[in-house]
mmCIF file of the N, C-alpha and C atoms, coordinates in Angstrom:
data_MODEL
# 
_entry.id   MODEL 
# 
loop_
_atom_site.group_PDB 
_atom_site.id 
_atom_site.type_symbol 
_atom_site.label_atom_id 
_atom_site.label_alt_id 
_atom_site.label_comp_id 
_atom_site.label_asym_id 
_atom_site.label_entity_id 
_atom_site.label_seq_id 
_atom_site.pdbx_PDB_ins_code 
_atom_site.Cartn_x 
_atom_site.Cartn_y 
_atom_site.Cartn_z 
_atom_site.occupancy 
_atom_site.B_iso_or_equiv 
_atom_site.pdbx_formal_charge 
_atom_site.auth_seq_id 
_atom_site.auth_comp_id 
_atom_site.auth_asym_id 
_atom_site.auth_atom_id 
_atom_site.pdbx_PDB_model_num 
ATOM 1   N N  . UNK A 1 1  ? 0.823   -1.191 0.000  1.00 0.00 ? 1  UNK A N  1 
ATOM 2   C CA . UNK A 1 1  ? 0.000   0.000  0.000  1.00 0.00 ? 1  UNK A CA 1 
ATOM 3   C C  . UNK A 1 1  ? 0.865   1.250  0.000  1.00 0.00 ? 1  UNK A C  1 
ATOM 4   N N  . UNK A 1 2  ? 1.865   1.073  0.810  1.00 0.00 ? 2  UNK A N  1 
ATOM 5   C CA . UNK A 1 2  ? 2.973   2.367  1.114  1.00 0.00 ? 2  UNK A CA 1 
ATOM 6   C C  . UNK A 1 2  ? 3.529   2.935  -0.565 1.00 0.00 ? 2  UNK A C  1 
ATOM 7   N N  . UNK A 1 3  ? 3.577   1.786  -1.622 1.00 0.00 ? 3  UNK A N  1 
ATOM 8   C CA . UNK A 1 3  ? 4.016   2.355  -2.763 1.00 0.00 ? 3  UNK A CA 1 
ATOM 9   C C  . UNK A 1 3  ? 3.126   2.841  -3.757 1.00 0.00 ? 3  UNK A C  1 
ATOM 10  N N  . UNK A 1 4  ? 1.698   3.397  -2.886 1.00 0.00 ? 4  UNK A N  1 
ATOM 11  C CA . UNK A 1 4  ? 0.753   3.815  -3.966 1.00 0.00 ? 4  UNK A CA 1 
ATOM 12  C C  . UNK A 1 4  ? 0.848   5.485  -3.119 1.00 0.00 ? 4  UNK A C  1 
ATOM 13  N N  . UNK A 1 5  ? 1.500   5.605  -2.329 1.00 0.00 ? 5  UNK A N  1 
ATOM 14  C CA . UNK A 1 5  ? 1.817   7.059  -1.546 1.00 0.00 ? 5  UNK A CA 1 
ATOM 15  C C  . UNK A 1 5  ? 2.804   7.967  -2.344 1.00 0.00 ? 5  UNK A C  1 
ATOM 16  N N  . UNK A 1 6  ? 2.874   9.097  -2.541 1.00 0.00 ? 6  UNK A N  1 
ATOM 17  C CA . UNK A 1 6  ? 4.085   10.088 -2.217 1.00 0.00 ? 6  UNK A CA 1 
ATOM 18  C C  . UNK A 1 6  ? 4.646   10.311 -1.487 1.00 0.00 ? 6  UNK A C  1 
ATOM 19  N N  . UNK A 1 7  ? 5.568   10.898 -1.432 1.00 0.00 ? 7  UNK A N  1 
ATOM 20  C CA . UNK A 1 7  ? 6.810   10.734 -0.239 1.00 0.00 ? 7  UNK A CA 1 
ATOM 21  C C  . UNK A 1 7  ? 5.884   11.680 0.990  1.00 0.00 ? 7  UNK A C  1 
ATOM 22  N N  . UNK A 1 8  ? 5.385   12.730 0.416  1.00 0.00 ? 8  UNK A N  1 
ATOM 23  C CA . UNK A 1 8  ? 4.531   13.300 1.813  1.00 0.00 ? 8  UNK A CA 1 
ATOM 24  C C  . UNK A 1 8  ? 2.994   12.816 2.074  1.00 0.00 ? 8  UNK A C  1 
ATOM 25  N N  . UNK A 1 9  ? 2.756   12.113 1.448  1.00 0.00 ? 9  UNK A N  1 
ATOM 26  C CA . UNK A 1 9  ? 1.873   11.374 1.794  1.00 0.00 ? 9  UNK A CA 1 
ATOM 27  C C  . UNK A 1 9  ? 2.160   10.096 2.484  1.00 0.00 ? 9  UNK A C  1 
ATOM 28  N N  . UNK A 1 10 ? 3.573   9.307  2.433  1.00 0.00 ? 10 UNK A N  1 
ATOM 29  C CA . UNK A 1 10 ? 4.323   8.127  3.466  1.00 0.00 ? 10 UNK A CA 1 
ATOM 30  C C  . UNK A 1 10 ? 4.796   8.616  4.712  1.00 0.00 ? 10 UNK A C  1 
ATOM 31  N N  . UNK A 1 11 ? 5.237   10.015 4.533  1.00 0.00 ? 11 UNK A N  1 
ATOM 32  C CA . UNK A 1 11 ? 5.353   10.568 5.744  1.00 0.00 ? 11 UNK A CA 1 
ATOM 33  C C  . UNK A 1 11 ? 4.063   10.693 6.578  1.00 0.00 ? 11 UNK A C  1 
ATOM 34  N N  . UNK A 1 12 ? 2.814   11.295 5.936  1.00 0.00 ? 12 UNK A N  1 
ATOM 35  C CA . UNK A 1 12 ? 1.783   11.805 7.330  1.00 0.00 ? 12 UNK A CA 1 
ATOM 36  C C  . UNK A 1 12 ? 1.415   9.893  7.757  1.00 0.00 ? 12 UNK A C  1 
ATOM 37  N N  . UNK A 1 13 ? 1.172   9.047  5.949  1.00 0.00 ? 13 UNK A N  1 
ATOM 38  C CA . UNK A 1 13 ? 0.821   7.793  6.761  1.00 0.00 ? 13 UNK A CA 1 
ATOM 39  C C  . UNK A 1 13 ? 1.451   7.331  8.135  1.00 0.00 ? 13 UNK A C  1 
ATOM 40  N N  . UNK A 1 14 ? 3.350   7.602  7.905  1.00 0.00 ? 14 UNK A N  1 
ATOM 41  C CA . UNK A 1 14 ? 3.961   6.747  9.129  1.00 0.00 ? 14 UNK A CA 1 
ATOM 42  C C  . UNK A 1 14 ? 3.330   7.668  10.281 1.00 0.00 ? 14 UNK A C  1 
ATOM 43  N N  . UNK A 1 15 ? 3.815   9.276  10.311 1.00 0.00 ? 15 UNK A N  1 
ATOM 44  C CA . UNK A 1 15 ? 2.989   9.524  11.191 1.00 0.00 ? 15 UNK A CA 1 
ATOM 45  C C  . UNK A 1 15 ? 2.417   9.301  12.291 1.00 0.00 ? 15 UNK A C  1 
ATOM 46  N N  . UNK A 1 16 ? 1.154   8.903  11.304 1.00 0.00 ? 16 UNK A N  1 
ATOM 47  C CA . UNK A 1 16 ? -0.419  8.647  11.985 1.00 0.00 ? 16 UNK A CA 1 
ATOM 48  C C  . UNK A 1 16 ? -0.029  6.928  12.348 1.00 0.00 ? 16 UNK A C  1 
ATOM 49  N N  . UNK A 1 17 ? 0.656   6.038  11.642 1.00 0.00 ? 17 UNK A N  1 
ATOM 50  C CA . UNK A 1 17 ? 0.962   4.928  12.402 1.00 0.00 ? 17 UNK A CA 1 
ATOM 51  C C  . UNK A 1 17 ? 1.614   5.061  13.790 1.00 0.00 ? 17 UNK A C  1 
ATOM 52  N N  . UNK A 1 18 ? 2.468   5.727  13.810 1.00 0.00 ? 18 UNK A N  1 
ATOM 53  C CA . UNK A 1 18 ? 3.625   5.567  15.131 1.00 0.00 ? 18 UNK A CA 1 
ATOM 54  C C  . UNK A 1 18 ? 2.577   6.279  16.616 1.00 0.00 ? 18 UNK A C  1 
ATOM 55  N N  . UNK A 1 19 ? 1.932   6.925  16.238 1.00 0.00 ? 19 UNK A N  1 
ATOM 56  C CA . UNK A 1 19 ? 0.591   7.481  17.132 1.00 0.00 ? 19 UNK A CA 1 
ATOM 57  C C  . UNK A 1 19 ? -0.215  6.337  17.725 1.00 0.00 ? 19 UNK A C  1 
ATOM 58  N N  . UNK A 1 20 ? 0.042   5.377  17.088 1.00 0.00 ? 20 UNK A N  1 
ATOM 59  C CA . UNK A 1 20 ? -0.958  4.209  17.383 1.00 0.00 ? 20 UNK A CA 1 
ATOM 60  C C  . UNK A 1 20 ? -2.113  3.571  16.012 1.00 0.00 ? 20 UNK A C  1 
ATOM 61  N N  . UNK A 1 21 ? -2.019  4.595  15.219 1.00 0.00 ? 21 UNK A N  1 
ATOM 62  C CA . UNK A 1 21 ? -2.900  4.309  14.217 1.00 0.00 ? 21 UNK A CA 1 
ATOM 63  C C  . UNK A 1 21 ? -4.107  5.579  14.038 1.00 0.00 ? 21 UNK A C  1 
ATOM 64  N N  . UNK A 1 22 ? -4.074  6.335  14.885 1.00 0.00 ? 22 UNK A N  1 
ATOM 65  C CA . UNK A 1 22 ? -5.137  6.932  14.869 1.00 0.00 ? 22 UNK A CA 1 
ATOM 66  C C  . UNK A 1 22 ? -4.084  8.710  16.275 1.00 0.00 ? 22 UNK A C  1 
ATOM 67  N N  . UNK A 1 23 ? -5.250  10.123 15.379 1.00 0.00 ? 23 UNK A N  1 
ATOM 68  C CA . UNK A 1 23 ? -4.195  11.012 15.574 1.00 0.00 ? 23 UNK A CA 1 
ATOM 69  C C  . UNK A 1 23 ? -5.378  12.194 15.733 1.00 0.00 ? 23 UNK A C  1 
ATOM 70  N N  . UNK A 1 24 ? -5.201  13.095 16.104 1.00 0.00 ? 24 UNK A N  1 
ATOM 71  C CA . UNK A 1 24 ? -5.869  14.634 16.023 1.00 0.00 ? 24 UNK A CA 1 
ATOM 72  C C  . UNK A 1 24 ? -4.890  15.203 14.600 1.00 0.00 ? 24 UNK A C  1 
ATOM 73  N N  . UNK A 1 25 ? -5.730  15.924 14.084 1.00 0.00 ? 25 UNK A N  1 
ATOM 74  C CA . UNK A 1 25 ? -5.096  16.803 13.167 1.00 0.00 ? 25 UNK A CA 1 
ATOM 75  C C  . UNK A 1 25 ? -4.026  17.506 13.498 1.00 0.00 ? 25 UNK A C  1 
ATOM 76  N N  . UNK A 1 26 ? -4.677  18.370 14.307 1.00 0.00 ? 26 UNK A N  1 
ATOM 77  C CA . UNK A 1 26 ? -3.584  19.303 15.126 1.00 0.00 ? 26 UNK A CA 1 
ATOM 78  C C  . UNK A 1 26 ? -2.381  18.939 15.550 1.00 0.00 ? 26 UNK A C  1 
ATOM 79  N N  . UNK A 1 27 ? -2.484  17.958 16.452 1.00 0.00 ? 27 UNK A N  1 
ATOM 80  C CA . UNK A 1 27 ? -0.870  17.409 16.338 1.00 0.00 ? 27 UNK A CA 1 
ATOM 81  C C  . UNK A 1 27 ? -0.394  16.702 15.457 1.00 0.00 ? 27 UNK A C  1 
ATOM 82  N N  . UNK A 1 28 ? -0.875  16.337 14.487 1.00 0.00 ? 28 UNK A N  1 
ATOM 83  C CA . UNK A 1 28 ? -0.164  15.922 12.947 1.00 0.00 ? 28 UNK A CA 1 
ATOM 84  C C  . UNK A 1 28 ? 0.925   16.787 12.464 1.00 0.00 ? 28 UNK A C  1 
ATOM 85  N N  . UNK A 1 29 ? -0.379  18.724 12.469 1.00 0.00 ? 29 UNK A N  1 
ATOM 86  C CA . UNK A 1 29 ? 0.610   19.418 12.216 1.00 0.00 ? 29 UNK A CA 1 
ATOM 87  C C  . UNK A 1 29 ? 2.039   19.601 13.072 1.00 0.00 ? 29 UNK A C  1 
ATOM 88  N N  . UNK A 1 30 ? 1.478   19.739 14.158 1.00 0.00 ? 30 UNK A N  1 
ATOM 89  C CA . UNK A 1 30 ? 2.706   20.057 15.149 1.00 0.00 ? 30 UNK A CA 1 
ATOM 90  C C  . UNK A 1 30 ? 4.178   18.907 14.893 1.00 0.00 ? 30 UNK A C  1 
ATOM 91  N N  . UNK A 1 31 ? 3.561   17.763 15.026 1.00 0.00 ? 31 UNK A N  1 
ATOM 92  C CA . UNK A 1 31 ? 4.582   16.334 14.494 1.00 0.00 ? 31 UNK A CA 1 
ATOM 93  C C  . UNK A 1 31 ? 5.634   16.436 13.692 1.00 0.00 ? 31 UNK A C  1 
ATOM 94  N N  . UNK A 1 32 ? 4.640   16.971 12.559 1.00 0.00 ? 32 UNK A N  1 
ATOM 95  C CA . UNK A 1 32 ? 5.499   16.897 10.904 1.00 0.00 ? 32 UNK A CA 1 
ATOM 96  C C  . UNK A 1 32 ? 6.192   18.616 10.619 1.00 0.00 ? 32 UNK A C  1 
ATOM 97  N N  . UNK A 1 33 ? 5.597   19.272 11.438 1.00 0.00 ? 33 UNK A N  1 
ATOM 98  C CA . UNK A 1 33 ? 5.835   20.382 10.708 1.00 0.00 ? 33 UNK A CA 1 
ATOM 99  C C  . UNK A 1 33 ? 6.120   20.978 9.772  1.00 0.00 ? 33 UNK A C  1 
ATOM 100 N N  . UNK A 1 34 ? 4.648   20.543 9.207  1.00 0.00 ? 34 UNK A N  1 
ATOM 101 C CA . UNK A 1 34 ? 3.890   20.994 7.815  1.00 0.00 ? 34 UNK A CA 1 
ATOM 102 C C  . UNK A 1 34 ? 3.044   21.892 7.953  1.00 0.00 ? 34 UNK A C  1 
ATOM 103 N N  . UNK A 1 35 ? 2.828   22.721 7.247  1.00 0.00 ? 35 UNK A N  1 
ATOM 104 C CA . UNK A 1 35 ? 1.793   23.789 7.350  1.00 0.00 ? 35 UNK A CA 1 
ATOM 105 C C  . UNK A 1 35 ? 0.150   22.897 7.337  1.00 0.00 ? 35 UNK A C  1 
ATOM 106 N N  . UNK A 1 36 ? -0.684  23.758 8.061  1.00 0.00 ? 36 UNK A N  1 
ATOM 107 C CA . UNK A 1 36 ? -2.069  23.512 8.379  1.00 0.00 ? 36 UNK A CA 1 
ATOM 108 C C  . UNK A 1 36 ? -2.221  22.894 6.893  1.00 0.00 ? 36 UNK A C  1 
ATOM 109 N N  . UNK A 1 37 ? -2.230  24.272 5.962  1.00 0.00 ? 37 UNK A N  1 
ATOM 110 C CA . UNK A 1 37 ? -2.996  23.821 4.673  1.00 0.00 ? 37 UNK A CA 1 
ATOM 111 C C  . UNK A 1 37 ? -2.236  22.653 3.630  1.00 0.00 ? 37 UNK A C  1 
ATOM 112 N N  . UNK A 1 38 ? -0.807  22.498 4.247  1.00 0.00 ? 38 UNK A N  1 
ATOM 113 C CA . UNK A 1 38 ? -0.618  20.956 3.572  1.00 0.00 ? 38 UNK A CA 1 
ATOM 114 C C  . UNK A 1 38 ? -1.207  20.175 4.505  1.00 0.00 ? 38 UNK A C  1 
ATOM 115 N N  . UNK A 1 39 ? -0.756  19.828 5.325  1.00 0.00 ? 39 UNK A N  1 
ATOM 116 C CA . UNK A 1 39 ? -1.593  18.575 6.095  1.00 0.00 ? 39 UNK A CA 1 
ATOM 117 C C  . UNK A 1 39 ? -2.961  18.399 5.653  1.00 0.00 ? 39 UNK A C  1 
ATOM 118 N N  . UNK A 1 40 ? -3.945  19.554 5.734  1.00 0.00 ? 40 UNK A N  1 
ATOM 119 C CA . UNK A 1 40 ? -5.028  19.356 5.265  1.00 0.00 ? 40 UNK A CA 1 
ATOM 120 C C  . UNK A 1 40 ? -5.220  18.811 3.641  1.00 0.00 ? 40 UNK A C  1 
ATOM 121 N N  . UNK A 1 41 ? -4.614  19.182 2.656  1.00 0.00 ? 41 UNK A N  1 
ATOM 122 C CA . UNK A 1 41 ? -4.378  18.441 1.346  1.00 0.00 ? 41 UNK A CA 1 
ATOM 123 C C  . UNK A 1 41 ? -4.133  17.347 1.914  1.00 0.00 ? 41 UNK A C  1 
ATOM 124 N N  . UNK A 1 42 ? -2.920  16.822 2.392  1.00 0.00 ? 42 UNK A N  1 
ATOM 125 C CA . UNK A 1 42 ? -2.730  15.081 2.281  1.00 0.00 ? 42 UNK A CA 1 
ATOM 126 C C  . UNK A 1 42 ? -3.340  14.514 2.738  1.00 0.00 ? 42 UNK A C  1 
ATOM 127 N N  . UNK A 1 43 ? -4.260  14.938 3.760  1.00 0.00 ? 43 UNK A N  1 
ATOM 128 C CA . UNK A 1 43 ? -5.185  14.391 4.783  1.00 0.00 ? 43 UNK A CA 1 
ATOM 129 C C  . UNK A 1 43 ? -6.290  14.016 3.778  1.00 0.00 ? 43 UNK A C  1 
ATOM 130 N N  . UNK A 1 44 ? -6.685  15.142 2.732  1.00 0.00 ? 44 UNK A N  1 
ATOM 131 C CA . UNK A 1 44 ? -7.779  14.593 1.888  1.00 0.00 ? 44 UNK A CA 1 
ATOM 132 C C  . UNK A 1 44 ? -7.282  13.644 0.717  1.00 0.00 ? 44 UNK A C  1 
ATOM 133 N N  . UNK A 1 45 ? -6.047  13.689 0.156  1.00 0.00 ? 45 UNK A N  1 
ATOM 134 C CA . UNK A 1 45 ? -5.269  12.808 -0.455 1.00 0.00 ? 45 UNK A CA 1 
ATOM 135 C C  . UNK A 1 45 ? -5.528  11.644 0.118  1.00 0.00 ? 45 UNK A C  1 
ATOM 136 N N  . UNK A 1 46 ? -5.590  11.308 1.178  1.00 0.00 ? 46 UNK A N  1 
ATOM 137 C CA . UNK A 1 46 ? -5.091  10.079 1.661  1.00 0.00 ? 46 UNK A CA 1 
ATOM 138 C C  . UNK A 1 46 ? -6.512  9.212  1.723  1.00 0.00 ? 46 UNK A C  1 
ATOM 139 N N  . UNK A 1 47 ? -7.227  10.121 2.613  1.00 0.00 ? 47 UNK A N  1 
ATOM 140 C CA . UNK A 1 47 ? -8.821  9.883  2.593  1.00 0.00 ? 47 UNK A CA 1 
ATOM 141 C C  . UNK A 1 47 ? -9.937  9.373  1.025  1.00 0.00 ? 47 UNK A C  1 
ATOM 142 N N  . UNK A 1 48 ? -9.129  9.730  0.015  1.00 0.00 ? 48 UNK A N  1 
ATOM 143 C CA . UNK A 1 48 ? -9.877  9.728  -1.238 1.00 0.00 ? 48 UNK A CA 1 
ATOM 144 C C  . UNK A 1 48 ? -9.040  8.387  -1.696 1.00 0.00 ? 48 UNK A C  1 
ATOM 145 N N  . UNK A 1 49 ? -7.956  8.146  -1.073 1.00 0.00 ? 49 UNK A N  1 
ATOM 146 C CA . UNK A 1 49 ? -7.294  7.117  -1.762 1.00 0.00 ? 49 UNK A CA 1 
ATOM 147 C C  . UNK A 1 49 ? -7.746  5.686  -0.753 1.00 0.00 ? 49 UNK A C  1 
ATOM 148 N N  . UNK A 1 50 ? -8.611  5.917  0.142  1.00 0.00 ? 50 UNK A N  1 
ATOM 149 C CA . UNK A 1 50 ? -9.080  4.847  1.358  1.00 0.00 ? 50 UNK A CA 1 
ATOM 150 C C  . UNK A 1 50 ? -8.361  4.415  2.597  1.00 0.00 ? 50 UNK A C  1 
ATOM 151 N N  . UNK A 1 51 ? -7.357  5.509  2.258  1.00 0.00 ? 51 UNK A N  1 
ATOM 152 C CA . UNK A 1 51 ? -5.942  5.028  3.449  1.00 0.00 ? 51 UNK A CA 1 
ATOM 153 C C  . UNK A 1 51 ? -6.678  5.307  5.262  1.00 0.00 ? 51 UNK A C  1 
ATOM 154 N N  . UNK A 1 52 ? -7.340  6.519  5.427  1.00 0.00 ? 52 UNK A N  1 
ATOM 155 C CA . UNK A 1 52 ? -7.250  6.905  6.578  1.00 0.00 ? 52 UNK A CA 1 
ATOM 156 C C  . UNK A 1 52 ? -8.922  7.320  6.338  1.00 0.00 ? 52 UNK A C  1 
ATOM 157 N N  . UNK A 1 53 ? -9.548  7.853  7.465  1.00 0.00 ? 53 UNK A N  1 
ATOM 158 C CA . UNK A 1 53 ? -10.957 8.147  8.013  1.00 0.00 ? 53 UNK A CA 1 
ATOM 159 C C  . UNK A 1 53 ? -10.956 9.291  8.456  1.00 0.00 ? 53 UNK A C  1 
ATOM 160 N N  . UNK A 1 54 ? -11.134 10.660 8.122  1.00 0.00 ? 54 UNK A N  1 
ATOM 161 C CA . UNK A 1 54 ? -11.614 11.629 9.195  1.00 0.00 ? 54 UNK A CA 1 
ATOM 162 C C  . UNK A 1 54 ? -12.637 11.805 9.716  1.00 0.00 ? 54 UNK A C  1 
ATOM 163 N N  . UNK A 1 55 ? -13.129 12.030 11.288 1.00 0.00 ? 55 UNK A N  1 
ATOM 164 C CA . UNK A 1 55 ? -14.365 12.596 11.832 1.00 0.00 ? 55 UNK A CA 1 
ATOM 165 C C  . UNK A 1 55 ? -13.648 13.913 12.900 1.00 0.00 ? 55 UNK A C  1 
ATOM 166 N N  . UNK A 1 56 ? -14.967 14.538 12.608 1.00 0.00 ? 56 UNK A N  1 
ATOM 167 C CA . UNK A 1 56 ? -14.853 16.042 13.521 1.00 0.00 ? 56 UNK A CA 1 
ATOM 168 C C  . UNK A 1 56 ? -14.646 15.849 14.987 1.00 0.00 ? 56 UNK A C  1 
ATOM 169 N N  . UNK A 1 57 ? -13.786 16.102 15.632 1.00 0.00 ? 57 UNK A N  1 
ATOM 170 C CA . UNK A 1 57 ? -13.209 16.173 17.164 1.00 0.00 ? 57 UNK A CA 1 
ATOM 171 C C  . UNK A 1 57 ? -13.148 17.651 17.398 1.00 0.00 ? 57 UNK A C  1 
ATOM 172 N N  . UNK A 1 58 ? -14.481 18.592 18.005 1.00 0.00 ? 58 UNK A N  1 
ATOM 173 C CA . UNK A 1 58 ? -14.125 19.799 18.519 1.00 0.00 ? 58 UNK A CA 1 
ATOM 174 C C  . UNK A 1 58 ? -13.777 20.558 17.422 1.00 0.00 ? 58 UNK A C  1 
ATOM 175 N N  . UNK A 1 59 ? -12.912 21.563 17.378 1.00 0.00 ? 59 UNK A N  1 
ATOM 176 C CA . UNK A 1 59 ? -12.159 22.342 16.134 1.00 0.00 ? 59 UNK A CA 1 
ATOM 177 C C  . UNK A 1 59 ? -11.512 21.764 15.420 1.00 0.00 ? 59 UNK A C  1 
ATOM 178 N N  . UNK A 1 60 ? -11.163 20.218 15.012 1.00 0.00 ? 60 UNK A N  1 
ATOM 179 C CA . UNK A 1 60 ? -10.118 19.781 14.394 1.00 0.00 ? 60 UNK A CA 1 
ATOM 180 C C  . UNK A 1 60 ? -10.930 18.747 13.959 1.00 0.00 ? 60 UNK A C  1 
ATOM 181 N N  . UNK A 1 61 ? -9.884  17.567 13.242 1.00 0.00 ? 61 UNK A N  1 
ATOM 182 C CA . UNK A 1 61 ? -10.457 15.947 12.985 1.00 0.00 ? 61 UNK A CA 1 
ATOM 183 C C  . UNK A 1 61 ? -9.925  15.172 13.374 1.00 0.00 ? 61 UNK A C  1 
ATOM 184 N N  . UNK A 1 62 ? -10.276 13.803 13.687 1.00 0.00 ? 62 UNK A N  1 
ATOM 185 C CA . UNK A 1 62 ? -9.819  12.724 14.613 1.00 0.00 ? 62 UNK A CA 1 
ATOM 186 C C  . UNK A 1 62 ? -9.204  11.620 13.312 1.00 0.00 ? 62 UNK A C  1 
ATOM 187 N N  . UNK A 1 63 ? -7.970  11.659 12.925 1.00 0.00 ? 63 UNK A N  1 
ATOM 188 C CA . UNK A 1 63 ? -7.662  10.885 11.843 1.00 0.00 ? 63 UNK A CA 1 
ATOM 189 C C  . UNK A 1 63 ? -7.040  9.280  12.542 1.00 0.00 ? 63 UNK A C  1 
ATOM 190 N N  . UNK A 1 64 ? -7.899  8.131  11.513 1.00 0.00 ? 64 UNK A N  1 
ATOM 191 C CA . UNK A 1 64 ? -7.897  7.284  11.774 1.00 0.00 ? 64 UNK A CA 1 
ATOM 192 C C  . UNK A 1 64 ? -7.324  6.323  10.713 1.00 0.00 ? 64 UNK A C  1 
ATOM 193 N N  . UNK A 1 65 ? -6.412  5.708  10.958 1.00 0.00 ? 65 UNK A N  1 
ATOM 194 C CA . UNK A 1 65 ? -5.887  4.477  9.626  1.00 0.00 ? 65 UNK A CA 1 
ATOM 195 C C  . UNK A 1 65 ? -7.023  3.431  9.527  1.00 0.00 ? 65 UNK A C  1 
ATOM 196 N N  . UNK A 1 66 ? -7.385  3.047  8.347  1.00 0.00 ? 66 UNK A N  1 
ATOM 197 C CA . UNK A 1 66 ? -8.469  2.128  7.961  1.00 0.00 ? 66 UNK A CA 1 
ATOM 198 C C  . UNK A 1 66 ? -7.458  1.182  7.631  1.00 0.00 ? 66 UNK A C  1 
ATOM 199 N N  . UNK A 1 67 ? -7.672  0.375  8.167  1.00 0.00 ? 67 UNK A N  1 
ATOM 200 C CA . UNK A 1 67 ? -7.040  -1.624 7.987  1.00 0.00 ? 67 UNK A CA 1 
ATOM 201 C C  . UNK A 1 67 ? -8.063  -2.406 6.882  1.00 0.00 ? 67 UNK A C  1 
ATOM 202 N N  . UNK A 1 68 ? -9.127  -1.733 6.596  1.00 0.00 ? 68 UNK A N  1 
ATOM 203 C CA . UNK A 1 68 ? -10.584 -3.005 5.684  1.00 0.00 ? 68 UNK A CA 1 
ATOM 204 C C  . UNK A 1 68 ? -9.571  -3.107 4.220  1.00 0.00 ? 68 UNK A C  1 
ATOM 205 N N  . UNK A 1 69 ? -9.459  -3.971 3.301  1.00 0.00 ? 69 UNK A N  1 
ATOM 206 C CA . UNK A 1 69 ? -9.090  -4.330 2.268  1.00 0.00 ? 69 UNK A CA 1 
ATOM 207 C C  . UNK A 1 69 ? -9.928  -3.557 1.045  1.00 0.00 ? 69 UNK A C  1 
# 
């Protein structure tokens, strides 16, 4: 799966793995230190490609790695 990523898109994946699998936005940014509005692109990158799940947590989103095939 990792070789259907871009390099900043393997980055937020590992990321959000080493978190446990699952992450707040907000500290994504803080993590990677990437700007808001990239994170937010790869975040929807990633989401359109079936990699990860967002739901709304408060002001931010609760990003989640999807394991389903």
């Amino acid at each position: 799966m990792l070789r259907l990523l871009t390099g900043d898109e393997r980055t937020m994946f590992k990321t959000i793995m080493d978190s446990g699998g699952e992450d707040l936005q907000k500290d994504l940014i803080l993590r990677t230190r990437m700007s808001n509005a990239k994170v937010s692109r790869l975040l929807d990158k990633l989401e359109e490609k079936g990699v990860i799940s967002k739901e709304r947590h408060g002001s931010t989103n609760r990003i989640k790695i999807r394991l389903e095939p």
